[in-house]
Backbone as a ProteinNet text record, in pm:
[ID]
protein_1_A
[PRIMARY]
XXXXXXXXXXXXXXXXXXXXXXXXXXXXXXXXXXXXXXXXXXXXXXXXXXXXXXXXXXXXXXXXXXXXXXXXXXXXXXXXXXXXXXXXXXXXXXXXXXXXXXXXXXXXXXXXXXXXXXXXXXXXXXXXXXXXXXXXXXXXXXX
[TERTIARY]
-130.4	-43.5	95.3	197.2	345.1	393.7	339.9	407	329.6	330.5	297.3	208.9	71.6	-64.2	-146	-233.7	-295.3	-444.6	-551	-712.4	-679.8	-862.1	-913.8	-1087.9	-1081.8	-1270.4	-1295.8	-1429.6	-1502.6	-1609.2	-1601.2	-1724.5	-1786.6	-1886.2	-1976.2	-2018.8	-1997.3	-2022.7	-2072.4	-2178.7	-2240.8	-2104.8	-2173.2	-2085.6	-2185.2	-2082.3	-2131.4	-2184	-2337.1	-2410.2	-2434.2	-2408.4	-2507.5	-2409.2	-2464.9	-2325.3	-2434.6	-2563.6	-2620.5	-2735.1	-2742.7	-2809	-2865.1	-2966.4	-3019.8	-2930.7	-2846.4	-2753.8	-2814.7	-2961.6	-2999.2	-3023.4	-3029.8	-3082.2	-2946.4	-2820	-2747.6	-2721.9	-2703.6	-2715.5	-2827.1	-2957.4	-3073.1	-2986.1	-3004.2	-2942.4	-2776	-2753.5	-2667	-2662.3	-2705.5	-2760.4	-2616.9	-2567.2	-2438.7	-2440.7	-2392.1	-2451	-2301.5	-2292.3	-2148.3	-2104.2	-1944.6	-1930.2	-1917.7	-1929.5	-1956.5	-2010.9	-2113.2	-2151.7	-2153.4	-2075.4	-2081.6	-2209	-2263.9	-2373.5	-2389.7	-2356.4	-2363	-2475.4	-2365.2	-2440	-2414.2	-2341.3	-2280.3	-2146.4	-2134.2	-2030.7	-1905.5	-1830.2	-1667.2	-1588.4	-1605.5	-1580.1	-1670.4	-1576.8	-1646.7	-1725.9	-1608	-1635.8	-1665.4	-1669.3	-1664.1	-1792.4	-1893.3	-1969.2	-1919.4	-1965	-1970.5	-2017.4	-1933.6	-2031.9	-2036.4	-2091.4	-2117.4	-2123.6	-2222.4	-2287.3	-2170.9	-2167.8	-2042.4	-2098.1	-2101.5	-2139.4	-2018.6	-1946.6	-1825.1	-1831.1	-1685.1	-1746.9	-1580.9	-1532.2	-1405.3	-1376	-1247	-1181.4	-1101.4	-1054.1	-995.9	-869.3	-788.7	-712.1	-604.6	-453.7	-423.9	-261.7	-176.3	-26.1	66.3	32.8	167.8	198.1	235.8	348.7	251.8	151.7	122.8	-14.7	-56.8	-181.8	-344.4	-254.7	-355.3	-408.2	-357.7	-448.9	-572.9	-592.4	-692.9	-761.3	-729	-796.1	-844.8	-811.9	-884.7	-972.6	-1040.6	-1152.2	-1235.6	-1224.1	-1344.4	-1358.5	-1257.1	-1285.9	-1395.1	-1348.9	-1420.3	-1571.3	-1585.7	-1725	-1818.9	-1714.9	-1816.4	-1801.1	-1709.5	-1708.7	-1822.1	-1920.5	-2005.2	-2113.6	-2089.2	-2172.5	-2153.5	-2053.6	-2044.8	-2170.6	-2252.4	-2378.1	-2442.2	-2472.7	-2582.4	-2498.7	-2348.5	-2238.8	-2324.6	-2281.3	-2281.7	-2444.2	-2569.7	-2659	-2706.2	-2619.2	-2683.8	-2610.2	-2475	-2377.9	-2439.2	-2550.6	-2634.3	-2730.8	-2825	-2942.4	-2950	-2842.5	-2822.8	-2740	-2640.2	-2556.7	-2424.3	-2343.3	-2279.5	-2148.9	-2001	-1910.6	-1867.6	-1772	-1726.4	-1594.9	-1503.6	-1356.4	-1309.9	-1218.5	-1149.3	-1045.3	-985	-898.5	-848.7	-697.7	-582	-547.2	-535.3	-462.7	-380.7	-233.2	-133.8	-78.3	-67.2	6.4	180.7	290.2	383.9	518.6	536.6	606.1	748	867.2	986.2	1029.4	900.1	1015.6	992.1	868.2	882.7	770.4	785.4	704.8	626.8	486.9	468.7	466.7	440.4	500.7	385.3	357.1	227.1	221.5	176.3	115.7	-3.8	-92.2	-205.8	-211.7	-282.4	-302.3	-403.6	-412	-479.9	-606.1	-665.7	-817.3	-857.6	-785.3	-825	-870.1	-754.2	-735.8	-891.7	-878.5	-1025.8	-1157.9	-1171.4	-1315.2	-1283.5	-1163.3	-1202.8	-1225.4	-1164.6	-1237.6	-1364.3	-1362.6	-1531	-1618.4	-1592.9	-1691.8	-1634.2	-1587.5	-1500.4	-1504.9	-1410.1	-1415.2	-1206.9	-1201.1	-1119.7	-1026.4	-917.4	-782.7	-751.8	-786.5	-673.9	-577.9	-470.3	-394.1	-358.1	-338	-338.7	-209.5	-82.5	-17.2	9.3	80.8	65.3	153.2	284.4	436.3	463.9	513.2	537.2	681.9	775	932.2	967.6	1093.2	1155	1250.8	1226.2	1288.7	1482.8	1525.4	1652.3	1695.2	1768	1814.8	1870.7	1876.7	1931	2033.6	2126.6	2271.3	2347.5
402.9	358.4	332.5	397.4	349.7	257	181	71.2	-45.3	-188.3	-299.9	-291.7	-344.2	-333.6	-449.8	-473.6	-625.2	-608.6	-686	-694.2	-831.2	-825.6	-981.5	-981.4	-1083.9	-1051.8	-1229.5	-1199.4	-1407.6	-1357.3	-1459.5	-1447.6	-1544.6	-1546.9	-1649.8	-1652	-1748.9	-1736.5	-1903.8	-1912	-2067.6	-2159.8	-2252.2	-2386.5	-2444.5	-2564	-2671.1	-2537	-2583.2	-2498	-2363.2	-2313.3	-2180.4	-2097.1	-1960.4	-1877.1	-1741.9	-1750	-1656.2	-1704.9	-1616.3	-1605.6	-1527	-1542.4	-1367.3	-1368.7	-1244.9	-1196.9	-1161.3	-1107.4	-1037.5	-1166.8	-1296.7	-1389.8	-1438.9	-1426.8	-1429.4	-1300.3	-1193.4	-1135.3	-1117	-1169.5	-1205	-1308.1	-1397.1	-1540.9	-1486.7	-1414.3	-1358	-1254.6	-1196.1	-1061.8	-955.7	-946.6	-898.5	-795.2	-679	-612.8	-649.6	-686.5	-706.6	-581.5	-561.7	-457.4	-422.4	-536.7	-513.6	-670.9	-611.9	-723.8	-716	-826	-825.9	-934.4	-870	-912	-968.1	-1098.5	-1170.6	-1083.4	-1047.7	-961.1	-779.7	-755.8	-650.3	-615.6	-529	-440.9	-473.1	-570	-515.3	-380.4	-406.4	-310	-298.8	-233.8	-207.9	-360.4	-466.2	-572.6	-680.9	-709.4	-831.2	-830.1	-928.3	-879.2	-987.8	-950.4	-984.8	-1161.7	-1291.5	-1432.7	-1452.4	-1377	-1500.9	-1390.1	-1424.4	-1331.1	-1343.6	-1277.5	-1284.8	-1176.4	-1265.9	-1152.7	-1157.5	-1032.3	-1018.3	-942	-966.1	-860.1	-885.8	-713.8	-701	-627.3	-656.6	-585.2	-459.8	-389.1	-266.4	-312.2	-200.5	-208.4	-135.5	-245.2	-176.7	-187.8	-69.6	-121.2	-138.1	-271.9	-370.9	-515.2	-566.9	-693	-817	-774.4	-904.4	-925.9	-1057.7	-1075.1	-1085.7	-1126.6	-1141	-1046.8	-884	-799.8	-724.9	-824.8	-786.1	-968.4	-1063.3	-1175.2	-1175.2	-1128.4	-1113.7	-1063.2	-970.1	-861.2	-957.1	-1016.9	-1104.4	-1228.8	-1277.1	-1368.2	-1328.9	-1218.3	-1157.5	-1135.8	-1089.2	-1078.2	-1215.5	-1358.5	-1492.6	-1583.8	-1596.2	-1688.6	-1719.9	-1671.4	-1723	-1751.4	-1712	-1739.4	-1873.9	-1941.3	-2116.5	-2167.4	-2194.8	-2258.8	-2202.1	-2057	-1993.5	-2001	-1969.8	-2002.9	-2109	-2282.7	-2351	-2414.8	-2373.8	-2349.2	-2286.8	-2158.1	-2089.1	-2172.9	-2249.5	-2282.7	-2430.5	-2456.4	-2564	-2524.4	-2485.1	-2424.4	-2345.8	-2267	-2182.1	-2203.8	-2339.6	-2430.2	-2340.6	-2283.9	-2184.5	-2249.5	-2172.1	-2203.5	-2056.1	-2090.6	-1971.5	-1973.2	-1870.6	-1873.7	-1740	-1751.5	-1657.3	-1577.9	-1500.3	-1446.3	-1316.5	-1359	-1223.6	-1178.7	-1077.3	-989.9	-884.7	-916.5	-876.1	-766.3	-649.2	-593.6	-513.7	-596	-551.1	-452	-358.6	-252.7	-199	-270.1	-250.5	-398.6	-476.2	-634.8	-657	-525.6	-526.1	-688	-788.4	-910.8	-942.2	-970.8	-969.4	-1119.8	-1166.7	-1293.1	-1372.6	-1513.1	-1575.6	-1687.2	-1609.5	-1736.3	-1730.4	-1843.9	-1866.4	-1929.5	-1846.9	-1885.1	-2048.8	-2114.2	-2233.1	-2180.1	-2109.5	-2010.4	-1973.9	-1893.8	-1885.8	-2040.6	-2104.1	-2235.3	-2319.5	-2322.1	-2388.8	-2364.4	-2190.9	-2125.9	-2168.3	-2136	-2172.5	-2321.1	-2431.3	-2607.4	-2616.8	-2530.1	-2555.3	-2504.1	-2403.9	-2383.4	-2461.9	-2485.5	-2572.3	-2446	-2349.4	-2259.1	-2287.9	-2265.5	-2222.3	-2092.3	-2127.3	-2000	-1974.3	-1829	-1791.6	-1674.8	-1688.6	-1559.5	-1494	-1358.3	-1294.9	-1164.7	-1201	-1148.4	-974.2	-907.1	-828	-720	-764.9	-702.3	-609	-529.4	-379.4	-420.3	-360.1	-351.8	-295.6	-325.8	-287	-130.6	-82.8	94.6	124.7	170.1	184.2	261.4	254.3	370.7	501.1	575.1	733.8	704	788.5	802.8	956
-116.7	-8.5	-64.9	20.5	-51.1	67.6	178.3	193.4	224	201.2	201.4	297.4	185.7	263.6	236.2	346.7	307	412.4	333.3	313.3	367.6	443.7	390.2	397.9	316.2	285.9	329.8	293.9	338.2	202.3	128.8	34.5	-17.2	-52.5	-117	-275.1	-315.8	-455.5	-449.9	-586.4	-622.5	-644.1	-657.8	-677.1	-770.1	-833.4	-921.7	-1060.9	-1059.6	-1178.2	-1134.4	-1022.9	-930.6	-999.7	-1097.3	-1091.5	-1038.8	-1030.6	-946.4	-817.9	-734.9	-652.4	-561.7	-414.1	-374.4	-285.6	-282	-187.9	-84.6	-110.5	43.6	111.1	70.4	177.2	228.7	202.5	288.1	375.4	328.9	438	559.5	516.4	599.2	757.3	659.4	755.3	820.4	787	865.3	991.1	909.6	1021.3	975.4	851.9	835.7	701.8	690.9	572.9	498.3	413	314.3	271.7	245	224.2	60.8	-9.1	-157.4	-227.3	-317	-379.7	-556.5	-598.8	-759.2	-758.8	-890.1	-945.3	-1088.3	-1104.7	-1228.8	-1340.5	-1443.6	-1580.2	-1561.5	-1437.1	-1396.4	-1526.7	-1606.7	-1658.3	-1589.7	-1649.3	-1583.7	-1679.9	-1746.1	-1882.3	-2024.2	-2109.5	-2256.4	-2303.5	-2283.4	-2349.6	-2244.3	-2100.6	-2051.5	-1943.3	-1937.3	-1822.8	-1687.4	-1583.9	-1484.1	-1499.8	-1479.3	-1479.6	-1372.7	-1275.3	-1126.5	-1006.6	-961.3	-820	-689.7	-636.9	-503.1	-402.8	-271.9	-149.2	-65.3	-39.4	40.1	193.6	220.3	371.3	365.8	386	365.9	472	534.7	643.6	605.8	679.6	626.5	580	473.2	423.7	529.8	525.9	684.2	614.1	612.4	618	752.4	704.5	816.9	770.9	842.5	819	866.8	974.9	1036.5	937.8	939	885.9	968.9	1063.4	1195.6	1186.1	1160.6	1208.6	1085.6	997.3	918.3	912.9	942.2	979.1	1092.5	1213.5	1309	1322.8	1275.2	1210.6	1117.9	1122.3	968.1	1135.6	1162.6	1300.8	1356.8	1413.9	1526.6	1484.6	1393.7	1313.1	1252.4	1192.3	1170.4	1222.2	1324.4	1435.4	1511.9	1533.3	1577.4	1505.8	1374.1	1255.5	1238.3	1239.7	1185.4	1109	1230.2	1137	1093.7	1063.2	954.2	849.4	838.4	717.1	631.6	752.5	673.9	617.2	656.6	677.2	488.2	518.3	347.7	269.1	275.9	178.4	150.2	211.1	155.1	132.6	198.4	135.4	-16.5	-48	-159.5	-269	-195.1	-291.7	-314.2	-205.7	-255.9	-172.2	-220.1	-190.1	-91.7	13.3	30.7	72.5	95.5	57	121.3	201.2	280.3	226.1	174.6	105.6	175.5	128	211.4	92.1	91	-57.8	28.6	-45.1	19.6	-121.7	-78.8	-211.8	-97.5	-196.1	-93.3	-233.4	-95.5	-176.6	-156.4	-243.1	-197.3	-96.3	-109.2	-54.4	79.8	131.2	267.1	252.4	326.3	310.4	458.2	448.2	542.2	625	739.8	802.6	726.6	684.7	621.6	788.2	893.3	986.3	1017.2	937.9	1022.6	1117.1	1273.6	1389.7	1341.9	1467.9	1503.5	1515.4	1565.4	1594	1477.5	1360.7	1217.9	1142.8	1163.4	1089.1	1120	1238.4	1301.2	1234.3	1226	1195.9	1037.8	914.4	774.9	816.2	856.7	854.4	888.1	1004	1031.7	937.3	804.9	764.7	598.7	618.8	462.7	342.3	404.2	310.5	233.3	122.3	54.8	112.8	103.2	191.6	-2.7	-13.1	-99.7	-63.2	-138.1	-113.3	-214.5	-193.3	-338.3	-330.1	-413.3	-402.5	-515	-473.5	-615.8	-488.2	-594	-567.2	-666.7	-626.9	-694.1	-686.8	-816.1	-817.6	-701.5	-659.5	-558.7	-595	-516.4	-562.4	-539.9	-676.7	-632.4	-530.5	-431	-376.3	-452.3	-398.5	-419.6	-380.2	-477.7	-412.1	-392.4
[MASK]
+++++++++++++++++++++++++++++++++++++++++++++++++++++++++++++++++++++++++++++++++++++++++++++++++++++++++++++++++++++++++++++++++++++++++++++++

């Protein structure tokens, strides 16, 4: 992609001592197939392995400015999940955490507003907002 593009996923990973656990039983208690799962002891490379299990569910990768329109898509899909959320995140001892990854190209920036309707569904499930930036240099003009 050559212009400013931005994701968002919801994922679960242990807390406290948990750095693994069964992914299919959240997606069970969900009713939701994730769209990628790392698996604690998984290969990142030559030298580093994988420490800690993570079940995700990622929205498409979309270039534009607003954020809404890749948070609304993870909305629309665990909003009515609330209590099986918070349900596995005790039962399984796990944390979970909403994340926007913004990669922007040439400065184009996109607006950072979270709606009141987003804001609501991460409190209600006491998940973690991260954001994840990763800016590319800005391109000289041609003359």
């Amino acid at each position: 992609m050559d212009k400013t593009s931005l994701y968002a996923y919801i994922s679960f990973t242990g807390k406290d001592d948990v750095d693994d656990f069964p992914v299919e039983v959240v997606t069970e208690m969900l009713g939701i197939k994730p769209t990628r799962i790392l698996r604690m002891g998984e290969r990142i490379n030559d030298v580093r392995k994988r420490s800690f299990t993570s079940w995700q569910y990622e929205s498409e990768t979309l270039e534009t400015l607003d954020v809404d329109d890749v948070l609304i898509p993870i909305l629309n899909v665990f909003q009515e999940k609330t209590d099986s959320i918070n349900l596995i995140k005790k039962e399984l001892k796990l944390n979970v955490k909403v994340a926007l990854v913004i990669t922007m190209i040439d400065g184009f920036t996109p607006g950072l507003v979270i709606y009141p309707e987003f804001s609501k569904f991460a409190s209600d499930i006491n998940a973690f907002i991260d954001i994840d930036m990763y800016v590319y240099p800005f391109s000289e003009p041609e003359e």
